[in-house]
N, C-alpha and C positions, 0 to 999 in steps of 0.2 A: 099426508105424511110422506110427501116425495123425499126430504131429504135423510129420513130414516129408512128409503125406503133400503134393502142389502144389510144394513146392519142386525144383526144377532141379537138381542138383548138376553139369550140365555148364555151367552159367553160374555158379558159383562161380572167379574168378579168370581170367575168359576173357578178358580185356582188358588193355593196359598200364597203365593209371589203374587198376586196381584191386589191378594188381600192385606199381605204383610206389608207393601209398598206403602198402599194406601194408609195402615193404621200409622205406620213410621212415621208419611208426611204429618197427620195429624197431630200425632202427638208430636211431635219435634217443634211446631207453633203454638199448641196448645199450651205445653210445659216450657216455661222461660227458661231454667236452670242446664247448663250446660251437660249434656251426655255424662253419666259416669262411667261408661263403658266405652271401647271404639268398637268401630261397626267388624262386625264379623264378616270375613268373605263368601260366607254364604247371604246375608244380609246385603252388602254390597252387591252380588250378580242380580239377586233381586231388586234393587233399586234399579241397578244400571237396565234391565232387560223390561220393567215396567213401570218407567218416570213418568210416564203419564196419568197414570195413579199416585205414583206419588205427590207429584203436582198438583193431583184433586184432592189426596188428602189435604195439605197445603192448604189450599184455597178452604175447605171445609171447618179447618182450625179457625182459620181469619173468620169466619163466618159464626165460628163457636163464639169468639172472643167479642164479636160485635152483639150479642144475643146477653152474652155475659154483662156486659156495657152498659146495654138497655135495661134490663133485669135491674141491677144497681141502682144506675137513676130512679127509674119508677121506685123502688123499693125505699130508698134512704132521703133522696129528695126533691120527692113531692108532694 
């Protein structure tokens, strides 16, 4: 485990900005339908201070929507 080695894993997620980040990216991929709201400036400082969560929400929707994908095929047709 050398390249974890210094990293923290109980400061992974231990905050609400880094959790809000994260559900944001998510859902923002997961849900096609355009925001009915604009982002609050408190919503914005937290994107802007942990995009890197955001990002991994991000990437977790794409990952939702590929799972989603599969499920259908198997399910309708095959």
């Amino acid at each position: 485990m050398g390249f974890l080695k210094g990293i923290r894993l109980s400061a992974f997620l231990d905050t609400y900005q880094e959790w809000h980040a994260l559900v944001e990216g998510f859902c923002e991929v997961l849900c096609p339908w355009p925001a009915r709201h604009k982002l609050s400036r408190k919503l914005s400082n937290d994107l802007r201070g942990d995009h890197h969560y955001y990002a991994f929400g991000r990437a977790l929707g794409v990952i939702a929507w590929i799972i989603i994908a599969r499920i259908i095929q198997v399910v309708f047709f095959k």
